[in-house]
C-alpha positions as CSV (number, residue, x, y, z in Angstrom):
1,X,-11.2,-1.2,23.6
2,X,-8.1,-2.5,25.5
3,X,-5.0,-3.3,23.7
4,X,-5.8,-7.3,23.4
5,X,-9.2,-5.9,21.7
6,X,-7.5,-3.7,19.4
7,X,-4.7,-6.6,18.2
8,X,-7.8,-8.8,18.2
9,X,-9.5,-6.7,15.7
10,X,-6.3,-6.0,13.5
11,X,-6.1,-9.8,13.4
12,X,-9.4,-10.3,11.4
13,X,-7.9,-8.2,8.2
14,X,-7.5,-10.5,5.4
15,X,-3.8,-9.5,4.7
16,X,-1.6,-10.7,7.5
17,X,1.4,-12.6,7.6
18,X,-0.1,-16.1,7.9
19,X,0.3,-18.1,11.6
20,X,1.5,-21.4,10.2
21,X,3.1,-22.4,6.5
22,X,5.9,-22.3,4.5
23,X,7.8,-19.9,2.9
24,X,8.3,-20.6,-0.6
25,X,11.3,-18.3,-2.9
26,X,9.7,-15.3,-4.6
27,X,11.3,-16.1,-7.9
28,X,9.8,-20.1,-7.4
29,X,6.2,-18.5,-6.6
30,X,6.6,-15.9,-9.6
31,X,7.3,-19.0,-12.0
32,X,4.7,-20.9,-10.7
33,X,2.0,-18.2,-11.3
34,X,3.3,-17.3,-15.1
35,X,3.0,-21.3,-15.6
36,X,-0.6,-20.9,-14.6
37,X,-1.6,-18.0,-16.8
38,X,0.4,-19.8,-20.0
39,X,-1.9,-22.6,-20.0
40,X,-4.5,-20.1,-19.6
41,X,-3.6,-19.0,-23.1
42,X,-1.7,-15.9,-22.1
43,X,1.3,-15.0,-24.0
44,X,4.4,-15.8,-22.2
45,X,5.4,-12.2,-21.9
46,X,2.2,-11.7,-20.3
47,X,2.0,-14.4,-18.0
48,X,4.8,-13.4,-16.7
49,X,3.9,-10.0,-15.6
50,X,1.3,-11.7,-14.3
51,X,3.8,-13.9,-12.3
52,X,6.3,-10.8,-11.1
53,X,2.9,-8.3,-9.9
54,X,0.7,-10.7,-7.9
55,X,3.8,-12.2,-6.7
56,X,5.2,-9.4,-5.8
57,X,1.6,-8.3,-3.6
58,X,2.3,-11.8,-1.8
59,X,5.8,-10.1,-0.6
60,X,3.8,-7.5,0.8
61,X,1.8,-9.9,2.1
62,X,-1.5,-7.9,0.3
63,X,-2.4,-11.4,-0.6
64,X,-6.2,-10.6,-1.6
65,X,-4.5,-9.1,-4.8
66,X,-1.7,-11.0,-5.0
67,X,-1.9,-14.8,-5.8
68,X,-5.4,-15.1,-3.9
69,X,-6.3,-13.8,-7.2
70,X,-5.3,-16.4,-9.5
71,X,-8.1,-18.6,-8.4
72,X,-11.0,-15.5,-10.3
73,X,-8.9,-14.9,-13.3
74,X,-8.1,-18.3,-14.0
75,X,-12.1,-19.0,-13.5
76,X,-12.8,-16.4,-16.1
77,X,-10.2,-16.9,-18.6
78,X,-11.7,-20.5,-18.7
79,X,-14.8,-19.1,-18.9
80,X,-14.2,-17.1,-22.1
81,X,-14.9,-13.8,-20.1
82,X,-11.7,-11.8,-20.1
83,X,-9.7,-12.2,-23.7
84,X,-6.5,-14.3,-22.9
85,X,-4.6,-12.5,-25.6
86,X,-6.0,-8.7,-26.2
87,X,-4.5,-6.4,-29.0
88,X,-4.3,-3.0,-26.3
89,X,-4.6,-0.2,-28.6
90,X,-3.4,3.5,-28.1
91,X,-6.6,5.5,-28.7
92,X,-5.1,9.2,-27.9
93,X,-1.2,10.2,-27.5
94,X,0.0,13.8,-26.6
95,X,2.9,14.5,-24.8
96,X,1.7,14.5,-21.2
97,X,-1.6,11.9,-21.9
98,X,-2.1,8.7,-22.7
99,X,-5.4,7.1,-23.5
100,X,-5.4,3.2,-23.9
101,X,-8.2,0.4,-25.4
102,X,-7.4,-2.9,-23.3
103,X,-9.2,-4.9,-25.6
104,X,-11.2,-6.9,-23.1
105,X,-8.5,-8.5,-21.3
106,X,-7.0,-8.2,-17.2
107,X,-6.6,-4.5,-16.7
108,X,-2.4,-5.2,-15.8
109,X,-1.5,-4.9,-19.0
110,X,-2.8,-1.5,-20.4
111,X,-2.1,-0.1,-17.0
112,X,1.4,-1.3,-16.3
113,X,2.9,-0.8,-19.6
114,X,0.7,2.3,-19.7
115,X,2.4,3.4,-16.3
116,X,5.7,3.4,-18.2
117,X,5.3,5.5,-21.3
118,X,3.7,8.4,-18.8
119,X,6.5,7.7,-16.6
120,X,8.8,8.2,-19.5
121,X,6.8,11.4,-20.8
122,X,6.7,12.9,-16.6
123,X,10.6,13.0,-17.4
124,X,9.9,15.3,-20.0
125,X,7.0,17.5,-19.3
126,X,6.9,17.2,-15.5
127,X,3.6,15.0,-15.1
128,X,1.7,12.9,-17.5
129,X,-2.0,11.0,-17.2
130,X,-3.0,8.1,-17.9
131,X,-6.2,6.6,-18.8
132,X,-7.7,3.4,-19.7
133,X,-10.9,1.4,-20.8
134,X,-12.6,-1.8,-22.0
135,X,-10.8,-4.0,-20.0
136,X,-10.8,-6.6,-16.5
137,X,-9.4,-6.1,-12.9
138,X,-6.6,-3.9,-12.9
139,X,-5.4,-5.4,-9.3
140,X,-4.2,-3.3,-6.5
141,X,-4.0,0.4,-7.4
142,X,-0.9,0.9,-5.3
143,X,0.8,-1.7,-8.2
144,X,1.1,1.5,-10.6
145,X,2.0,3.9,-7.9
146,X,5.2,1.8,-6.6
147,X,6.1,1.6,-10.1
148,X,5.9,5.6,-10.2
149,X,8.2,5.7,-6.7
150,X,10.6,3.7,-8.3
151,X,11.0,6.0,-10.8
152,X,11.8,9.3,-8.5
153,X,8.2,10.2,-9.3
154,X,4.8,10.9,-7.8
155,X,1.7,8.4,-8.4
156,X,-1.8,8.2,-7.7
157,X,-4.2,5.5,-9.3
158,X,-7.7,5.2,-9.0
159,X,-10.4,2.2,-10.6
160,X,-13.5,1.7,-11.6
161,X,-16.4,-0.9,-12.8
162,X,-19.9,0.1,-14.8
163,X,-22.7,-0.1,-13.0
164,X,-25.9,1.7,-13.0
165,X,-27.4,4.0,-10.4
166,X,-31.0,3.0,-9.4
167,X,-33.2,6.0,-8.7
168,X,-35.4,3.6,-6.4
169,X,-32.0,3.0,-4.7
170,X,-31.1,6.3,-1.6
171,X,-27.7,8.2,-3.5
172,X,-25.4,6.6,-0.1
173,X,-25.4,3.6,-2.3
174,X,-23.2,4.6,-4.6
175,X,-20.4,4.2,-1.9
176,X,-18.7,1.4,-2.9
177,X,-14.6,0.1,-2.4
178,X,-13.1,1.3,-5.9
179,X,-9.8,1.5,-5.3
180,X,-7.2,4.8,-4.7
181,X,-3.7,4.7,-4.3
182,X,-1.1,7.8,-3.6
183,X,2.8,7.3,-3.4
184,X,5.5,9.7,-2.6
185,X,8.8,8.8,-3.3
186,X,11.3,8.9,-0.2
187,X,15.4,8.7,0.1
188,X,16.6,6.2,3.1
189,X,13.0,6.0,4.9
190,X,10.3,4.2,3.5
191,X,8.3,5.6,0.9
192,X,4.7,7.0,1.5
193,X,2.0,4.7,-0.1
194,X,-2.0,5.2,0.5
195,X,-3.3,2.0,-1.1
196,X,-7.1,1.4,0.0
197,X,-10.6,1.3,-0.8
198,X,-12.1,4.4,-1.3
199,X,-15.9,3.5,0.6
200,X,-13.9,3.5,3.7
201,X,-17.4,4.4,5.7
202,X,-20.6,2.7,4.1
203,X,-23.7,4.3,5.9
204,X,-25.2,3.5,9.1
205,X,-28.3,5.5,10.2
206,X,-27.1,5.3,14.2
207,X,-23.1,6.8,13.5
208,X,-24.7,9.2,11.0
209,X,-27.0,10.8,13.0
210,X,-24.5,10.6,16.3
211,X,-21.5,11.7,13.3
212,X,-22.5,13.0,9.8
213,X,-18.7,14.1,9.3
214,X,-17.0,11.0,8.7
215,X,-19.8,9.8,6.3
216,X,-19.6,12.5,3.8
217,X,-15.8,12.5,3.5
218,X,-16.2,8.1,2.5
219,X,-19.2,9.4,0.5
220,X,-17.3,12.1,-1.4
221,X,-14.2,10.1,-1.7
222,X,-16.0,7.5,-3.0
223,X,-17.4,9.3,-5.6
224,X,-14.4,11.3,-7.1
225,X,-12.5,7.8,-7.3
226,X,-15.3,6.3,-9.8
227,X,-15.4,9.4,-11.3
228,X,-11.6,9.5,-12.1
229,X,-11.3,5.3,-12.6
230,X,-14.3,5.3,-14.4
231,X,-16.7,7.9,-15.9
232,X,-13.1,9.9,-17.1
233,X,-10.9,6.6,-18.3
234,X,-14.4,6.4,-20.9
235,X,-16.2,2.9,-19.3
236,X,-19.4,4.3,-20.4
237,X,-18.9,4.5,-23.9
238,X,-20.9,2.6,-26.1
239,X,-18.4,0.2,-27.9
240,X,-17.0,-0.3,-24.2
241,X,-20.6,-1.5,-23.1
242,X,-21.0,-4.4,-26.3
243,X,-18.1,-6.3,-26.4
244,X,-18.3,-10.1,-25.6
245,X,-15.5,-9.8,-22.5
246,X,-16.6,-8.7,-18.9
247,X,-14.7,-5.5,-20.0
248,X,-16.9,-3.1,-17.5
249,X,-13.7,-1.4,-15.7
250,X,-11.0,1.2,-16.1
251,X,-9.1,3.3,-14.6
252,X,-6.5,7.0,-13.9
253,X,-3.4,7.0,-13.4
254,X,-1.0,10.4,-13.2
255,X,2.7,10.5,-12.2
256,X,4.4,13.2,-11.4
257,X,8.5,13.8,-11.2
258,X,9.7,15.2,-8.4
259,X,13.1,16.6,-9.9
260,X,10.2,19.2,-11.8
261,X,9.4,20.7,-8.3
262,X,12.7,20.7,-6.4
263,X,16.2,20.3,-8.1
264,X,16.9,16.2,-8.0
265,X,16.8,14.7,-4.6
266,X,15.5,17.4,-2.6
267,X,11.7,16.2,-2.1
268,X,12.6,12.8,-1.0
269,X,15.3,14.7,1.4
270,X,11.7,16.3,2.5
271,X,10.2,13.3,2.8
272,X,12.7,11.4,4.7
273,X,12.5,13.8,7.4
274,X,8.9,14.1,7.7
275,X,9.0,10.2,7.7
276,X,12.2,9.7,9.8
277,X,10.5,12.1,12.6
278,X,7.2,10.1,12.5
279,X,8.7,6.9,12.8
280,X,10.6,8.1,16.3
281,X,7.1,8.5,17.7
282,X,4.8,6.1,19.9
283,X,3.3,2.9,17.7
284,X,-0.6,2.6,17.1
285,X,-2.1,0.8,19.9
286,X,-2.1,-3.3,19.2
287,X,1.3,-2.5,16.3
288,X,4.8,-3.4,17.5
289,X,6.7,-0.5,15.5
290,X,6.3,2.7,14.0
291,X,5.1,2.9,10.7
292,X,3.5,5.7,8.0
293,X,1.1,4.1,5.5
294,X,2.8,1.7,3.3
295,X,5.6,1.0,5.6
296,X,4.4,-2.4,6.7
297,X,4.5,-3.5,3.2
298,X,7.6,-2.5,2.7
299,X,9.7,-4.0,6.0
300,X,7.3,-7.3,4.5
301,X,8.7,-7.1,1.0
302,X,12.3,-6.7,2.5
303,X,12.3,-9.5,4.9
304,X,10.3,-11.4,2.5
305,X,12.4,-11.5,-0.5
306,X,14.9,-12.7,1.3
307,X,13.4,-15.6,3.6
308,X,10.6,-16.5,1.3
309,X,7.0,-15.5,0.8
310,X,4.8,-17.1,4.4
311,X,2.4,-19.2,2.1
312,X,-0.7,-20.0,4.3
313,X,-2.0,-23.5,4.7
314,X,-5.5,-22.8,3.0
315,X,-3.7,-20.4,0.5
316,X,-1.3,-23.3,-0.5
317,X,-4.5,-26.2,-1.2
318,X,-6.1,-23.3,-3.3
319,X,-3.2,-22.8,-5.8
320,X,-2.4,-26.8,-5.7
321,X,-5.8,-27.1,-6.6
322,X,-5.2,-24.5,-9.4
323,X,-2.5,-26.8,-10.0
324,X,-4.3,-29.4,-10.6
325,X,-6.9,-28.0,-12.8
326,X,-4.0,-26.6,-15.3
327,X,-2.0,-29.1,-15.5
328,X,1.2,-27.3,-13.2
329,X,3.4,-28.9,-10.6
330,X,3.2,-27.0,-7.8
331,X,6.7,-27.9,-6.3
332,X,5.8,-26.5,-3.2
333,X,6.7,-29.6,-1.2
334,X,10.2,-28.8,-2.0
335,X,10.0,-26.1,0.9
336,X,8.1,-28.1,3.6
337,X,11.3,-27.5,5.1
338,X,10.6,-24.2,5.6
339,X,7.6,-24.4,7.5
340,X,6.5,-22.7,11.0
């Protein structure tokens, strides 16, 4: 492929900055989005972590799970499928593990406030897990992770949703895109952040005979995250499997703090350099700069938060629809100013 191939193909991922919009203020899209959830039946503390994570995801421009995903949730809170106001419940404690019931409602809130009592508990005993069941769509896994980072601490985060395996079915099926997400905190650079699906190769009969290699690592990837998110975090248990939500997912979450493996400061003094070296070298083909994983998202988020989330055309009639159907006032005309 030639370079005007290659920026071709990087064109047809779903999260780019969009060519033509507006760019509305993060805290005016953050409002906006907790309005939505309240007349969903949320409690207002919920809604608006609702409003601050998928908001935050459109700063990253990750806008599949970041407001794109109001239009599902909203659907199924209507719906009656996902409990708008769920009683999470500790169902284990020790002092580096966490198990948590999410009582049939979105998987953000078990996992996020989840994410900050084993943060709290890494502090202590050096690294703490986390797992949770019986609840909805967690979101991006890199959500928990960033929240580790911010903390001086490692994170990794893997998901999962029930499903059956089908002995009629070949075993390649069970490559599917549960999530994974790895972060290592950095000083001045930006941090490191895997955030993607693990079924990163589903087969092909042609590139697996001409290339097994690449196929087994998806396969096996694939595997150990549904094993972590899912089959570990307790989906298959039987009260998990009866309730009246769509409650089929769950997921592992582990931090680790860094200031238990180096005295404080030193691994992200590590990291910078690794990083800072990296960056000096030639971009990918069809990329303007050098980045690491996760360092796109986080020269978005900067520039971003301070000229406005790009808000897309199409993107904008979907949440003014979901405007409409709630009862909110969009406000985004106020920016129209703003648009390129």
């Amino acid at each position: 492929m030639n370079e005007s191939e290659i920026k071709h193909a990087l064109k047809q991922r779903r999260n780019l900055s969009p060519e033509h919009g507006i760019r509305v203020p993060f805290e005016a899209m953050q409002d906006f989005v907790a309005a939505l959830f309240s007349e969903a039946g949320l409690r207002d503390e919920d809604a608006r972590l609702m409003g601050q994570i998928l908001t935050g995801n459109d700063l990253r421009c990750v806008f599949s799970h970041g407001t794109n995903a109001c239009k599902e949730y909203l659907h199924h809170l209507r719906d009656g499928g996902i409990n708008p106001r769920p009683d999470v419940k500790v169902v284990h404690e020790a002092p580096g593990a966490l198990v948590l019931d999410g009582d049939g409602g979105l998987g953000y809130f078990p996992c996020w406030h989840g994410t900050e009592r084993i943060i709290a508990k890494a502090k202590t005993c050096g690294s703490a897990v986390l797992t949770t069941r019986n609840h909805h769509h967690f979101g991006a896994a890199g959500n928990y992770t960033r929240r580790a980072v911010a903390a001086d601490c490692i994170g990794l985060a893997a998901s999962n949703h029930r499903s059956t395996h089908d002995p009629d079915r070949p075993v390649y099926s069970t490559i599917t895109s549960s999530p994974l997400s790895i972060a290592v905190p950095a000083g001045e650079q930006p941090p490191l952040i895997l955030d993607m699906a693990g079924g990163i190769l589903g087969f092909n009969e042609d590139q697996f005979a001409a290339n097994p290699a690449p196929f087994f690592k998806s396969f096996g990837l694939s595997n150990i995250i549904q094993v972590l998110g899912g089959a570990v975090a307790g989906i298959y248990l039987e009260h998990c499997t009866q309730g009246p939500w769509i409650a089929n997912q769950g997921a592992f979450i582990a931090v680790f703090d860094t200031s238990h493996l180096m005295p404080e400061g030193q691994v992200q003094a590590q990291v910078d350099q690794y990083v800072g070296d990296a960056r000096k070298m030639q971009p990918v083909p069809g990329t303007d700069r050098t980045e690491l994983t996760g360092g796109n998202e986080w020269a978005l988020e900067r520039e971003n938060r301070e000229r406005g989330i790009p808000l897309g055309n199409e993107h904008r009639q979907m949440l003014e629809g979901l405007a409409a159907d709630w009862g909110i006032d969009p406000l985004f005309s106020e920016w129209e100013d703003t648009r390129f």
